[in-house]
Every structure is written in C-alpha cells, then in structure tokens.
C-alpha positions, 0 to 999 in steps of 0.5 A, spaced: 554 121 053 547 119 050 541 119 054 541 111 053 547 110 056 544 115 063 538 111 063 542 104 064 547 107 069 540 111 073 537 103 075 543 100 076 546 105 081 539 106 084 537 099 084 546 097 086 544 090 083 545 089 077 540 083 076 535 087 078 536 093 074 537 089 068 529 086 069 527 094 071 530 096 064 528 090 060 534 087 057 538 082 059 545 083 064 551 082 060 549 087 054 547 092 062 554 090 065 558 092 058 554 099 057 556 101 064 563 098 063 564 103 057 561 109 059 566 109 065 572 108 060 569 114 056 569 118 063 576 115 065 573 113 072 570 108 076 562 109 077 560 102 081 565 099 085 563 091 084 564 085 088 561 078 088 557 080 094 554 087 093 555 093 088 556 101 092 557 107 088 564 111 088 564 118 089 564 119 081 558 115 081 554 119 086 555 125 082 554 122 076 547 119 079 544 126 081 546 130 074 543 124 070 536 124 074 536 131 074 538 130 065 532 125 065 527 129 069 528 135 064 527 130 058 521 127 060 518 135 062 520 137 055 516 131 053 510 132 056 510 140 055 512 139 048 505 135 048 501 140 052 503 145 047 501 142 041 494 143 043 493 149 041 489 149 048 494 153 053 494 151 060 498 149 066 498 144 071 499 146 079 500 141 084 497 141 090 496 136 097 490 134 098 486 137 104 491 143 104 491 152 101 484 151 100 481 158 101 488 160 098 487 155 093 479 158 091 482 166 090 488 165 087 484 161 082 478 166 081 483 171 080 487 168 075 481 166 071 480 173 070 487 175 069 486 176 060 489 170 057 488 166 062 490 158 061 485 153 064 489 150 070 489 143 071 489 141 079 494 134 080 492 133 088 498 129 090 501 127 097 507 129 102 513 130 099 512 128 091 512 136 089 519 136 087 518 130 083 512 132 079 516 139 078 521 136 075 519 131 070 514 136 067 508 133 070 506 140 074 509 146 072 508 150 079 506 148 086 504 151 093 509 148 098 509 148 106 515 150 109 518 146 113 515 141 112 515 141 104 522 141 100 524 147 096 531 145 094 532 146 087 526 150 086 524 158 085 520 160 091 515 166 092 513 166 100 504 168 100 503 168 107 505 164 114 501 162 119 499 158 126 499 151 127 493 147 130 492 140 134 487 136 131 483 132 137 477 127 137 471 131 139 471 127 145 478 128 148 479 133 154 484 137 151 479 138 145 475 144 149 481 148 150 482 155 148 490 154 146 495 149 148 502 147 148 506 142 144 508 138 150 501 137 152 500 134 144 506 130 143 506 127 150 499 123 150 501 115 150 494 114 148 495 119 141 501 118 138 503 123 134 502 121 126 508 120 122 509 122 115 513 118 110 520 122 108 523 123 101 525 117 100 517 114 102 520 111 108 517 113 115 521 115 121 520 110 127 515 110 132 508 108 136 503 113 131 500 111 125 503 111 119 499 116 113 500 119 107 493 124 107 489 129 111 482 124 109 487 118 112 489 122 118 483 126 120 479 117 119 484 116 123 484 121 129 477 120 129 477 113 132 482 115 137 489 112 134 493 117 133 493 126 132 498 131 129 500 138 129 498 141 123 497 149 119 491 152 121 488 153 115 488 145 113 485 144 120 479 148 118 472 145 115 473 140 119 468 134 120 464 135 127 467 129 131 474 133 130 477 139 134 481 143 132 485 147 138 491 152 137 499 149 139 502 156 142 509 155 141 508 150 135 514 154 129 510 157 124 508 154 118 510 158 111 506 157 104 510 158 098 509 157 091 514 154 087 516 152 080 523 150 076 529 155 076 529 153 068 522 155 067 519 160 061 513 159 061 509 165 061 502 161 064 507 160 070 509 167 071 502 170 071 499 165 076 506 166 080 504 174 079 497 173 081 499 168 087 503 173 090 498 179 089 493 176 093 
C-alpha cells in the first residue's frame, strides 16, 4: 500500500462521503472512487460498503482505518523531527493544557535546565484532550497528562504524584466560605450547572452548564455565575479574587502523569522523563 492510497481511504472512511472526501483532499470523485476500488482489490476485502444513499464502513475497514491514521501520525512526526533536528539546535517539545501542572511544570523545568546537555524546551499550550493528537504526528514529544480525566491509550506513562480536587465558586456564592464540601453539594446547584468539557471527538455531552474548552473561559465564566466545576487542586490555585476554591471530600483523586509515544528514541525525552520522575 503506498501512503497515497492510505491518505485517500483516510478522508473517505472519516468523511463516509465520497464528495466531501474528494473536495477535502483536493481532486476530483471519479480518480477517488477508483483509488478506493483498487486498493480493496489488492487487499481482496471490502473496505466501504456503498449504496446510493450513505457510505458505512465494514469491519475490514474499521481496522484499515485506525492502522492507516496510526501510519500517517508516525510519517507526519518523523517529518517534523527530521526537521527539527536538522538545526543543529537539540530541543523538545512538551505539551501542557493551559491553566494546568503549573508549580510542577516551574521545577521540572529548572531542573531539567540544569541537567548537562539539556535541550531547550518549547512549551505547546493546548486544550482537553488534544495530547495524544500532538504526541502522535510529532507535534510534541512528551506531555503531562491528568488522569482521568486525559486519555493515556497508546501512550508511556510515568505517574509524578496524585492529588485532591477543589470546587471553584464565585467569591459571592454561600458554599464559598466552607472549609470542605461534598460533591452532591456542587453538582446539585440548579443556579450552577456544573461546565462541560468537549470529549475526544471535540463534541460535548448533554446538559445545562456551559460548554468550555479552557480554565481562562471557565474561571470568566464561574465569575459571572453561569456555571462551576470540580477540578485538581493545584490548578485551583492562584486564583483571581472574585473566586473560591473549596476542597470536594469524596471527589476521586486526580493522577498527573507524564506521557510520551511507545516508539520514542529520542535521548531529550528520556532525561525530561528521568528528571520529571526525580521530582
């Protein structure tokens, strides 16, 4: 199979359109549609069953599906690292969600710059759920997650440390002066919906609060009394003064882990993940 040909089956299958797939990639739908039909004649199976009304993917096709984004995410990182070593300037790149690891990201930092031969490390703020992304296409070489709230599948993980999880309220709300609460108390406020967060798919689930995708747009959002949310302790700290952040008893405990891609050589990543699990 040529990387082409993978490309090609990639937007049809994710698009289920053959139209749409063919203006995505470019070309127009007849050479598209023979592609598709001569790779499935190589492969001796049906990859996209077709009626007049709807394209669905077989089983075959399912598989050929996840390989074929997993081969194009490895092509497109050794691209970009390629380059990146071609400077001449060693570095890495660590991706991090903004608002998020942020006494932990300042040490690991320090310590890792005065580690002997230490690349300079380029910071990619990103939001919920786009880690693995950035990890596989080469966009970043290693990352800290927030388990579990942050997918680790098909990822190395190293745990740093676990911690609470705080409720953040307005500074006006009566819960706000509490010393602890529980979370029935903050998930059963009609007049604060608790936020929701976008999965994977960059959909959200169903309901009343308001729909975010960073703690800046959350915390503006909590402060005008629209929504609230339960989150780490550490990124409840620091927080703005019209804020309140109040420790949630029975709320699961929230692991940070630092993650990289299974196949990864590079000697950057092995020092920042030994200096990350020292700390």
């Amino acid at each position: 199979m040529e990387l082409r040909e993978l490309r090609y089956f990639v937007a049809v299958a994710e698009e289920l359109h053959f139209g749409k797939a063919a203006q995505r990639l470019g070309m127009a739908q007849p050479p598209l549609s023979r592609a598709i039909t001569q790779l499935e004649r190589r492969l001796g199976t049906t990859l996209l069953e077709r009626t007049s009304r709807k394209v669905t993917l077989t089983a075959a096709g399912g598989v050929l599906l996840a390989e074929s984004r997993a081969i194009l995410s490895a092509v497109t990182a050794a691209e970009r690292r390629t380059r990146r070593a071609a400077t001449g300037h060693p570095s890495l790149v660590l991706a991090v969600k903004s608002g998020t690891a942020g006494e932990l990201l300042t040490k690991l930092l320090d310590a890792y710059a005065a580690e002997p031969g230490a690349a300079t490390v380029e910071l990619l703020l990103c939001e919920a759920h786009q880690h693995q992304q950035l990890l596989r296409d080469g966009q970043a070489d290693v990352a800290l997650l927030h388990l579990p709230f942050d997918s680790a599948a098909g990822l190395d993980t190293e745990t740093l440390y676990s911690e609470g999880q705080v409720a953040i309220l307005p500074g006006s709300h009566p819960l706000a002066s509490r010393s602890q609460i529980r979370m029935a108390d903050v998930t059963t406020l009609p007049e604060l919906p608790m936020a929701r967060w976008p999965g994977p798919s960059g959909s959200y689930p169903e309901g009343p609060g308001a729909e975010v995708r960073n703690l800046t747009q959350l915390f503006q959002l909590i402060a005008l009394g629209r929504t609230t949310v339960v989150i780490p302790e550490s990124a409840g700290a620091d927080l703005r003064r019209d804020l309140a952040a109040v420790p949630v008893l029975d709320a699961p405990p929230v692991t940070t882990a630092i993650a990289w891609p299974p196949h990864s050589r590079l000697r950057t990543v092995a020092d920042l993940i030994r200096v990350a699990t020292r700390l």
